[in-house]
ZANU-738325 format. One record per residue: residue in one letter; z negated, x, y of N, C-alpha, C, O in turn; residue number from 1. Coordinates in steps of 0.02 Angstrom, whole numbers, plus 50000, padded with zeros to 5 digits. Each point is the difference from the previous one (the first is absolute). Layout:
<rs>
R_A_Z_X_Y_Z_X_Y_Z_X_Y_Z_X_Y_NUM
...
</rs>
This chain:
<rs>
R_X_50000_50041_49940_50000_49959_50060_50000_50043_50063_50029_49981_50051_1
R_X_49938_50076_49946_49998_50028_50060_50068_50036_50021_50021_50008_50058_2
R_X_50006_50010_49888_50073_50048_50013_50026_49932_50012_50028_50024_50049_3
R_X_49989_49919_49952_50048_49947_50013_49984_49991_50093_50039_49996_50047_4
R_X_49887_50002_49947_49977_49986_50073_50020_50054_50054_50006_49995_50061_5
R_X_50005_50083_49877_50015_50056_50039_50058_49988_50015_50006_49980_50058_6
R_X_50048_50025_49910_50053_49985_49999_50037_49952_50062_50045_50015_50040_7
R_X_49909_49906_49947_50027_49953_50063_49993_50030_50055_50045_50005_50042_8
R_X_49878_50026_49966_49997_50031_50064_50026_50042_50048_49991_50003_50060_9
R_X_50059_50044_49883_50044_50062_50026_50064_49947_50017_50021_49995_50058_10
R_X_50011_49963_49880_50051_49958_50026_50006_49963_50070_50049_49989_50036_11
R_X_49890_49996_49972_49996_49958_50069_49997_50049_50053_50043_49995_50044_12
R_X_49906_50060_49959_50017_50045_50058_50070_50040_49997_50017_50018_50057_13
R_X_50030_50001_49890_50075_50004_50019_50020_49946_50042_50028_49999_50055_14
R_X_49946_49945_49894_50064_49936_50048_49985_49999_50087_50044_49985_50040_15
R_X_49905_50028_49974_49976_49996_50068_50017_50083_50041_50014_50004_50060_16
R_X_49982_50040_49905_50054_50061_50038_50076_49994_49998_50042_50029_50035_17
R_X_49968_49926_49914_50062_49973_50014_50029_49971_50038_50057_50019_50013_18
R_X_49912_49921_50019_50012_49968_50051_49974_50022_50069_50024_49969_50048_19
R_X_49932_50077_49963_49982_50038_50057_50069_50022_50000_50043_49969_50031_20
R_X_49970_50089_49931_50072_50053_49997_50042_49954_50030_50010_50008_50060_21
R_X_50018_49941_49910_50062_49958_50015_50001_49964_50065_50050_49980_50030_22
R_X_49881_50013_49990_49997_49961_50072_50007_50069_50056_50035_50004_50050_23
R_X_49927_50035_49926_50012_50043_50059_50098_50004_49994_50037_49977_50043_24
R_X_49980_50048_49914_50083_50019_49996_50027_49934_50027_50027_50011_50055_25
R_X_49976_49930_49930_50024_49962_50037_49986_49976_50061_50041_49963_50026_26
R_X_49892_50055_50015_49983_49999_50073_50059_50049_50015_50049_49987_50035_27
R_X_49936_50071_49934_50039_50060_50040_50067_49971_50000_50026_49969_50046_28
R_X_50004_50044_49889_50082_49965_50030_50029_49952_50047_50056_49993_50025_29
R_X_49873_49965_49980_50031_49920_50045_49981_50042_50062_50050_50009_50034_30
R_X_49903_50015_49988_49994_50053_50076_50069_50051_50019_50015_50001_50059_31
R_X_50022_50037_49897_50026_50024_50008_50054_49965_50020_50035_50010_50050_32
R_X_49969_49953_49912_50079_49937_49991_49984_49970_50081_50049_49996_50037_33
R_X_49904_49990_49981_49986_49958_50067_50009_50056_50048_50048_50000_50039_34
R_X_49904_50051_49959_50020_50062_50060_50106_50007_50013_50033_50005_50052_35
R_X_49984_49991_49887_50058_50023_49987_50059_49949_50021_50058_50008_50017_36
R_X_49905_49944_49974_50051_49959_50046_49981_49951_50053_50048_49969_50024_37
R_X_49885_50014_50003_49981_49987_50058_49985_50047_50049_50011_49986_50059_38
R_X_49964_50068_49924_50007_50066_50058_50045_50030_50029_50012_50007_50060_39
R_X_50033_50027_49861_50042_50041_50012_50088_49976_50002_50049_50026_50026_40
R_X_49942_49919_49939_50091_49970_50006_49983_49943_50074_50046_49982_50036_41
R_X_49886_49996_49977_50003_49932_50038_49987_50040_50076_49999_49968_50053_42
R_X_49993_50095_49943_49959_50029_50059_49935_49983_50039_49988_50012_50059_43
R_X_49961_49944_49880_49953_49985_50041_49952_50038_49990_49977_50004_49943_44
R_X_49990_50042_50122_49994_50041_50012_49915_50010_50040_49970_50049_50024_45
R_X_50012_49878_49968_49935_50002_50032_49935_50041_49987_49962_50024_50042_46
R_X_50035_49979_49869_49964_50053_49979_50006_50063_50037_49964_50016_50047_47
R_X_50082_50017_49932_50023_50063_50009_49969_50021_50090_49979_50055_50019_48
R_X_50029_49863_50032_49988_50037_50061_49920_49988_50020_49968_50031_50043_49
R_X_50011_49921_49919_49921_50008_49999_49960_50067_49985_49953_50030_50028_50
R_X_50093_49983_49905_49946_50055_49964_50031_50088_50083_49968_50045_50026_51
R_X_50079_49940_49977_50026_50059_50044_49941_50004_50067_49971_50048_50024_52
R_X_50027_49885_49991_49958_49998_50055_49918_50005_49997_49961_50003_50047_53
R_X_50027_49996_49897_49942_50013_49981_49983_50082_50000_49958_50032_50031_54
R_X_50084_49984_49930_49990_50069_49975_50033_50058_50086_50005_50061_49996_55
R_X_50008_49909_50056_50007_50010_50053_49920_50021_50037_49991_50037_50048_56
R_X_49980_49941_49928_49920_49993_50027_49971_50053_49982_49973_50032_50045_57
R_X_50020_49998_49875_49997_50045_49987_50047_50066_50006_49982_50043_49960_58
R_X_50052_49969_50064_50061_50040_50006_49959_50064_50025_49951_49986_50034_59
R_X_50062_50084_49953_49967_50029_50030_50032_50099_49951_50022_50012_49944_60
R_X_49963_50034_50122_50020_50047_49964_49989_50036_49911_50034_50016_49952_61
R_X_49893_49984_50071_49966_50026_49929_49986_49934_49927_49973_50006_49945_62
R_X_50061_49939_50087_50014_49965_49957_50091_49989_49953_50031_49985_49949_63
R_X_49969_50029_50098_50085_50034_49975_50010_50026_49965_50032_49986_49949_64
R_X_49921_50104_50081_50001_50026_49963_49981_50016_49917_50024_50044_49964_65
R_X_49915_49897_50016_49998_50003_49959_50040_49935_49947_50011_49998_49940_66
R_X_49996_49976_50091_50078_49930_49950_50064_50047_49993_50041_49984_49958_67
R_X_49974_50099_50096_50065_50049_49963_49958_50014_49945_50030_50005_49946_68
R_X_49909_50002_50052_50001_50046_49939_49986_49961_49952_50020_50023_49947_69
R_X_49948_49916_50046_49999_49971_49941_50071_49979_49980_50013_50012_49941_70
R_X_50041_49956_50100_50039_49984_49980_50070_50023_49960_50050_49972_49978_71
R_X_49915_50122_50027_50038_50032_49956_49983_49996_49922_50032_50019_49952_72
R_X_49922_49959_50053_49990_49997_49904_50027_49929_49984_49978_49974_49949_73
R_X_50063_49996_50086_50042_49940_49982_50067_50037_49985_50040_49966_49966_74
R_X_49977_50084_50048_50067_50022_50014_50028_50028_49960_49957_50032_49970_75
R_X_50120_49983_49997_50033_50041_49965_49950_50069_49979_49985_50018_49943_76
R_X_49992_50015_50124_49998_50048_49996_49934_50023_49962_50001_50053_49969_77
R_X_49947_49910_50033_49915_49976_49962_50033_49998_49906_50002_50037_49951_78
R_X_50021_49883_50072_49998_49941_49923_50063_50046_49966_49976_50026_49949_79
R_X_50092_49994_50058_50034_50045_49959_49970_50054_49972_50010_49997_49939_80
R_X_49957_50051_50076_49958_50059_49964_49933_49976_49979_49957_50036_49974_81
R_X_50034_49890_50042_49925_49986_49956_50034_49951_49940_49965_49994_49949_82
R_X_50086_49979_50051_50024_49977_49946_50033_50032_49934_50015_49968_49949_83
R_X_49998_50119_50063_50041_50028_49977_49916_50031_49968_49994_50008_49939_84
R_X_49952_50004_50102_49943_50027_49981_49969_49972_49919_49992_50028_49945_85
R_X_49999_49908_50079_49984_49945_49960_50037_50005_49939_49970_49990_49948_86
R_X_50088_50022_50050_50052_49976_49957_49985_50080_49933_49986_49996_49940_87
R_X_50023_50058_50097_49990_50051_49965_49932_50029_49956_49993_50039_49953_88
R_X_49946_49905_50103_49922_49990_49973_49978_49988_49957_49947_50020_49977_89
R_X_50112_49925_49993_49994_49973_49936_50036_50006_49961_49993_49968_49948_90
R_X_50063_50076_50060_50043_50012_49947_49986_50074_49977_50017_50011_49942_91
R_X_49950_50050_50100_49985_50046_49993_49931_50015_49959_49991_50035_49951_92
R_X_49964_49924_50091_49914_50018_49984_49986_49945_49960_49979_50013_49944_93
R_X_50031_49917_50074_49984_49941_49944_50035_49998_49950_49971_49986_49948_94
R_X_50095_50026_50049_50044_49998_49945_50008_49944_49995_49990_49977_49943_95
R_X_50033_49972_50115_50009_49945_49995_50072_49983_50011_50011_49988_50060_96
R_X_50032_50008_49909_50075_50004_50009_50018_49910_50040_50038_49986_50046_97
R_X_49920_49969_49913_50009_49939_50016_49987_49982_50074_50038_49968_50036_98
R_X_49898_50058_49985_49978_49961_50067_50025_50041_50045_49998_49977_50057_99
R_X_50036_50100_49934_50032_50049_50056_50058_49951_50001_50007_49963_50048_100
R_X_50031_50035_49902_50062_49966_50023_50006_49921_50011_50055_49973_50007_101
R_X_49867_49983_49993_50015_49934_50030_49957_50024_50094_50002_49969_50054_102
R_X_49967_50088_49928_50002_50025_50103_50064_50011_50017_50017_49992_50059_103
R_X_50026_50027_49897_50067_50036_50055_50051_49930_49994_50052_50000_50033_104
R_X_49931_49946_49927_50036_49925_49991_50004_49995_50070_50047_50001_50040_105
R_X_49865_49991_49968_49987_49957_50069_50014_50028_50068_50009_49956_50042_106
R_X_49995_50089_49975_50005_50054_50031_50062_49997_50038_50013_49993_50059_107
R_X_50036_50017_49870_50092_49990_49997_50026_49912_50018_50037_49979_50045_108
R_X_49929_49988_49905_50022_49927_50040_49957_49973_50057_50026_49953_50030_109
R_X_49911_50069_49991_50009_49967_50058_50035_50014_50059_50013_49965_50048_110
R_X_50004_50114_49934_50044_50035_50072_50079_49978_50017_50032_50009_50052_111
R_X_49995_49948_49867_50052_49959_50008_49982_49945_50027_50039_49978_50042_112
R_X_49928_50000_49950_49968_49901_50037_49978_49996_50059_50009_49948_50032_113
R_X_49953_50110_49998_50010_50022_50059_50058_49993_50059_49999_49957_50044_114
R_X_50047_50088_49949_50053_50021_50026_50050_49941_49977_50041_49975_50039_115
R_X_49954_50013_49915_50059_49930_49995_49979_49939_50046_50042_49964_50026_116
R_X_49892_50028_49981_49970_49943_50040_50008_50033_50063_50006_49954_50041_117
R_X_49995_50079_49976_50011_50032_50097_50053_50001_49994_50020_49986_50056_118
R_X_50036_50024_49903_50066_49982_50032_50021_49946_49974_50056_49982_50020_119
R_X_49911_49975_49932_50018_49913_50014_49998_49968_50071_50045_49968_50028_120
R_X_49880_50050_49999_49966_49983_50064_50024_50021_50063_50000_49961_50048_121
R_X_50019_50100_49956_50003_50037_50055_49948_49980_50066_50012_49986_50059_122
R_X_49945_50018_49913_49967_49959_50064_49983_50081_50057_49973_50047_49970_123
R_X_50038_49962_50088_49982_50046_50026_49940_50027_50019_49956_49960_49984_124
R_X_50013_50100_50050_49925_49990_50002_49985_50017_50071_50033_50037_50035_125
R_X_49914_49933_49980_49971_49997_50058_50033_50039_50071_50037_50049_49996_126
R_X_49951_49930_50044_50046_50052_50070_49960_50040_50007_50028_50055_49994_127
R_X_49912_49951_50016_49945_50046_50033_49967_50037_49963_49939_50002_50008_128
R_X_50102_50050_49926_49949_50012_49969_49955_50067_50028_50026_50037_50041_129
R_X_49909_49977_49936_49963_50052_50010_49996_50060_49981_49958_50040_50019_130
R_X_50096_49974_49934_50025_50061_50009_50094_50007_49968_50040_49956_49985_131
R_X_49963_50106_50017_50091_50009_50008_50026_50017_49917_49972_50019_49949_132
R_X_50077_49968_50065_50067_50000_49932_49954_49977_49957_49960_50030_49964_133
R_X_50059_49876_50047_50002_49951_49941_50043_49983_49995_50029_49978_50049_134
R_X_49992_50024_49906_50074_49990_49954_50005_49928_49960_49949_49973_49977_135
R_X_50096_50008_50019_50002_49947_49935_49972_49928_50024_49975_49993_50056_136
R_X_50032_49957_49901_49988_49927_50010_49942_49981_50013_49965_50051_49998_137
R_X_49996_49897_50016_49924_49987_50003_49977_49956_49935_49940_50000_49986_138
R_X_50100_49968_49980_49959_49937_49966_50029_50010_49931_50061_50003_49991_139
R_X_49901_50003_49967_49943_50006_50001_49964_50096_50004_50022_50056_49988_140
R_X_49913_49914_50039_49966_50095_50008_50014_50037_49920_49989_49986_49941_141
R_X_50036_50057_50091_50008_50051_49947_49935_50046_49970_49987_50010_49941_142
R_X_49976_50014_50122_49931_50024_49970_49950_49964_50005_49946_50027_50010_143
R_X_50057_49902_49985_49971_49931_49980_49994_50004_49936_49947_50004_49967_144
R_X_50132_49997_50005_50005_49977_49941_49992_50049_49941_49982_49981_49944_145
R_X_50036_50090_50074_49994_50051_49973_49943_50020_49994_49987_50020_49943_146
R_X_49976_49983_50089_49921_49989_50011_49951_49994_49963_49962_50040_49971_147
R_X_50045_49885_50034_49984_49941_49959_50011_50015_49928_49948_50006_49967_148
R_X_50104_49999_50004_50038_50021_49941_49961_50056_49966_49966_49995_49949_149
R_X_50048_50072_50099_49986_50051_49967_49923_49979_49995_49995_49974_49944_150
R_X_49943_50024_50088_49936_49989_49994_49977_49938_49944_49949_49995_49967_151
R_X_50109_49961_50038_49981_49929_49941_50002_50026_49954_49961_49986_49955_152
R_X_50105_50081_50035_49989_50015_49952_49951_50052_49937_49994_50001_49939_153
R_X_49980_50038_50122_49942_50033_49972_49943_49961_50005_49956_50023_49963_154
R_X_50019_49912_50075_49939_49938_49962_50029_49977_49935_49957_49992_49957_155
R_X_50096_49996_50026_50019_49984_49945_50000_50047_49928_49992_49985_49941_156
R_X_50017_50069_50087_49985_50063_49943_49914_50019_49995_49977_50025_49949_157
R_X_49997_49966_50088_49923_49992_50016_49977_49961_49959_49959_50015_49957_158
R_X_50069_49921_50056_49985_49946_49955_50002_49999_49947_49966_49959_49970_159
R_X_50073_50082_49997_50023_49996_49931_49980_50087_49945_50030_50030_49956_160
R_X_49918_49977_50074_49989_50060_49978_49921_50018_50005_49966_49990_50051_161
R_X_50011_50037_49894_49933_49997_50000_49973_50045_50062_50021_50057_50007_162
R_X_49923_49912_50046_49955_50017_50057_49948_49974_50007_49985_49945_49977_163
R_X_49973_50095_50061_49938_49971_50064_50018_49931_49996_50058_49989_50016_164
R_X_49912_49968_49968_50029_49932_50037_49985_50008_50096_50034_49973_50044_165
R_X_49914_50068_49964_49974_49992_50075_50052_50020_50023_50035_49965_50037_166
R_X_49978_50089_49946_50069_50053_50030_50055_49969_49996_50043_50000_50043_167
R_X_49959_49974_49906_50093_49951_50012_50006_49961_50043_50055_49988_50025_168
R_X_49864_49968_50005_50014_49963_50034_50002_50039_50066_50040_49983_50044_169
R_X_49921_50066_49962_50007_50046_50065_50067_50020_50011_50019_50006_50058_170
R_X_50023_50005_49892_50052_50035_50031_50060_49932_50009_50044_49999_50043_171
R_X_49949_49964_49923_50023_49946_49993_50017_49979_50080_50053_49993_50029_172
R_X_49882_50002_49993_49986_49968_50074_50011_50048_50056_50019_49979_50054_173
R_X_49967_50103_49932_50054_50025_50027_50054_50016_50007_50014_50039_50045_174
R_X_50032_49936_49913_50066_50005_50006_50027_49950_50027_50048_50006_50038_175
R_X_49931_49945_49948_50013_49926_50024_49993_50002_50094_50042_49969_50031_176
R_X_49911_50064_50003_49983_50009_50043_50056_50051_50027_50032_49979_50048_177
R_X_49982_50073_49932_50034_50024_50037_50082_50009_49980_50039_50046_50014_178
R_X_49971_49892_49948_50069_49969_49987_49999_49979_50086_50023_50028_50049_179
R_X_49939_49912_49944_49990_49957_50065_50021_50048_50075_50051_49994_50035_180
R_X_49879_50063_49975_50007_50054_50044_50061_50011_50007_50027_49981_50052_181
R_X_50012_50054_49897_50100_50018_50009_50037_49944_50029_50048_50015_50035_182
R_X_49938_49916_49957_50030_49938_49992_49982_49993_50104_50043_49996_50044_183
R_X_49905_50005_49961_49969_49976_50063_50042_50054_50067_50015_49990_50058_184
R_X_49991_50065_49898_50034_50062_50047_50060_49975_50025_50020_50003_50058_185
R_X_50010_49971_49885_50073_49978_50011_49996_49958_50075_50039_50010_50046_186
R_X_49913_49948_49953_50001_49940_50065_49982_50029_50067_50028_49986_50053_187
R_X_49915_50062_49937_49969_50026_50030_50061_50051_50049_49990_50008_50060_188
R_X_50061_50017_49913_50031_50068_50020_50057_49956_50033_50034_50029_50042_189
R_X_49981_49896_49945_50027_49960_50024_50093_50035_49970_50054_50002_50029_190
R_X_49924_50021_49901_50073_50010_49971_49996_49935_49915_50028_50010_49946_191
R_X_49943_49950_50067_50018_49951_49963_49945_49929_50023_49946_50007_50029_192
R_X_50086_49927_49948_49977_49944_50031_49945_49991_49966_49988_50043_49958_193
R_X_49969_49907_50048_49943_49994_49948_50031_49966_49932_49984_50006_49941_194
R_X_50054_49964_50084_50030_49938_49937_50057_50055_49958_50030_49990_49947_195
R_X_49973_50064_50094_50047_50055_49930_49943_50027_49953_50012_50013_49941_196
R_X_49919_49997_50088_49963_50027_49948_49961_49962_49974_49973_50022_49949_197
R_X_50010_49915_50073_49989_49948_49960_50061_49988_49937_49982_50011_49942_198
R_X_50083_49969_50072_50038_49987_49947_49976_50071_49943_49985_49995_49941_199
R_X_50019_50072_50105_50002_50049_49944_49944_50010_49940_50009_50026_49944_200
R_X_49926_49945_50085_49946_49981_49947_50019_49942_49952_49990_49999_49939_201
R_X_50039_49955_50098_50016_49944_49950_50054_50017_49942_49990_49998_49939_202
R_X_50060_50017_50089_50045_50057_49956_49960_50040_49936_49994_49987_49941_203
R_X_49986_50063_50098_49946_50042_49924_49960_49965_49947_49986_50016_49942_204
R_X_49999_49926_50099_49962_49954_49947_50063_49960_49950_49978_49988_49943_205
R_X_50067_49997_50064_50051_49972_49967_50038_50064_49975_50012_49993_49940_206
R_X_49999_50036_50072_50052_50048_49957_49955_50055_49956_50029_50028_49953_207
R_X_49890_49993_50065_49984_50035_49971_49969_49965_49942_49987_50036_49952_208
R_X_49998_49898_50041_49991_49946_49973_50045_50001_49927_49984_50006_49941_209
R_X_50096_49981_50101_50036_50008_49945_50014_50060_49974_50004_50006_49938_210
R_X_50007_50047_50104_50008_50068_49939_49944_50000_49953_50017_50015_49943_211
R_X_49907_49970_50066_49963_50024_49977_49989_49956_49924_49969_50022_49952_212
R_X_50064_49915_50053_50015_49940_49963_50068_50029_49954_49997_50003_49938_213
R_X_50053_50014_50093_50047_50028_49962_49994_50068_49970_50046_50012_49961_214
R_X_49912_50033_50047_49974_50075_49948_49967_49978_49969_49998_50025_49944_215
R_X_49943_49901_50072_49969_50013_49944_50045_49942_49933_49986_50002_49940_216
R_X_50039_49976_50074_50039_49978_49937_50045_50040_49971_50014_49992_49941_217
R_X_50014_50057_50098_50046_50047_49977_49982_50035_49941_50025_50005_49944_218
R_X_49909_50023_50095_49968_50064_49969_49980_49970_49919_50006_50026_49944_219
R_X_49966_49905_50078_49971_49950_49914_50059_50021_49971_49995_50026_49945_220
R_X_50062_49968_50081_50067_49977_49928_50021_50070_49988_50046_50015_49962_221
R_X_49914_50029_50074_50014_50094_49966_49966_50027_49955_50020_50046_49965_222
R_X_49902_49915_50031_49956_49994_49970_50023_50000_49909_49957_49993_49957_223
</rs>
């Protein structure tokens, strides 16, 4: 009786991370889907000049200065040599052939879903930005989404690997935090809208969702 009671009990708390999982993924897509075509195809634009004018208040040198520097660990130049890090971490020292090459999956397809969505969109970015040679489309944020991605994806390897429970959640919550930090820079430096790095969180939650949905069935049928 008790293994039956054990049993229901684990069944029911899946079914209920189940439907957490699926509600968050479908909030995210219907946000994105709405940013994506009431913001950015409809031009309504009211968000975008609230949050600008807000963050006007705070504006300030040594605050600048520190949104350049966080906002480089959103960037090619950070997440490419920490992804390549990662990738070799575990194929070198863990001897993990499987999870190096579902890091370099995610890595490789989100940098296509990316770039295909900024030139679906072309949406342009901001006039005034706070600092020089920004290049490329605004919508959705690129080190929003890249961000987001790369850090979801080390809570997710966290998650799935024996730890500290204290510590997973510590790092958990710092990464999460300074996903956000990279994300906030973007608005802050006034080189992306709020609703590009809003979409770009919503994004990571739906596509890292599905890669992470599509390796792990993969990997079962290699099994």
């Amino acid at each position: 009786m008790e293994s039956v009671a054990g049993a229901s009990k684990k069944a029911k708390a899946i079914s209920l991370r189940f439907l957490i999982v699926a509600g968050i993924f479908l909030v995210a897509l219907l946000a994105f889907s709405f940013i994506a075509d009431e913001i950015v195809l409809e031009n309504e634009n009211l968000l975008d000049r609230k949050v600008f004018a807000e963050l006007g208040t705070i504006t300030n040198p040594s605050m600048t200065a520190a949104m350049v520097f966080i906002t480089f660990f959103g960037s090619s130049y950070f997440l490419f040599p920490a992804y390549i890090l990662l990738i070799f971490y575990f194929l070198l020292f863990k001897k993990n052939r499987k999870l190096s090459l579902d890091v370099a999956s995610v890595g490789i397809t989100s940098t296509i879903i990316l770039f295909s969505l900024k030139a679906i969109f072309h949406r342009h970015r901001p006039l005034d930005p706070l600092v020089k040679n920004v290049n490329g489309f605004s919508f959705p944020s690129g080190h929003s989404f890249s961000s987001f991605t790369f850090f979801g994806l080390l809570i997710y390897i966290l998650w799935n690997h024996e730890m500290n429970p204290v510590l997973r959640w510590v790092f958990t919550i710092v990464f999460l935090l300074f996903a956000a930090a990279i994300a906030f820079s973007r608005v802050y430096l006034h080189v992306h809208f709020a609703s590009d790095v809003i979409a770009g969180l919503c994004l990571c939650i739906v596509w890292l969702g599905i890669s992470l949905w599509a390796l792990k069935k993969f990997n079962r049928k290699l099994s």
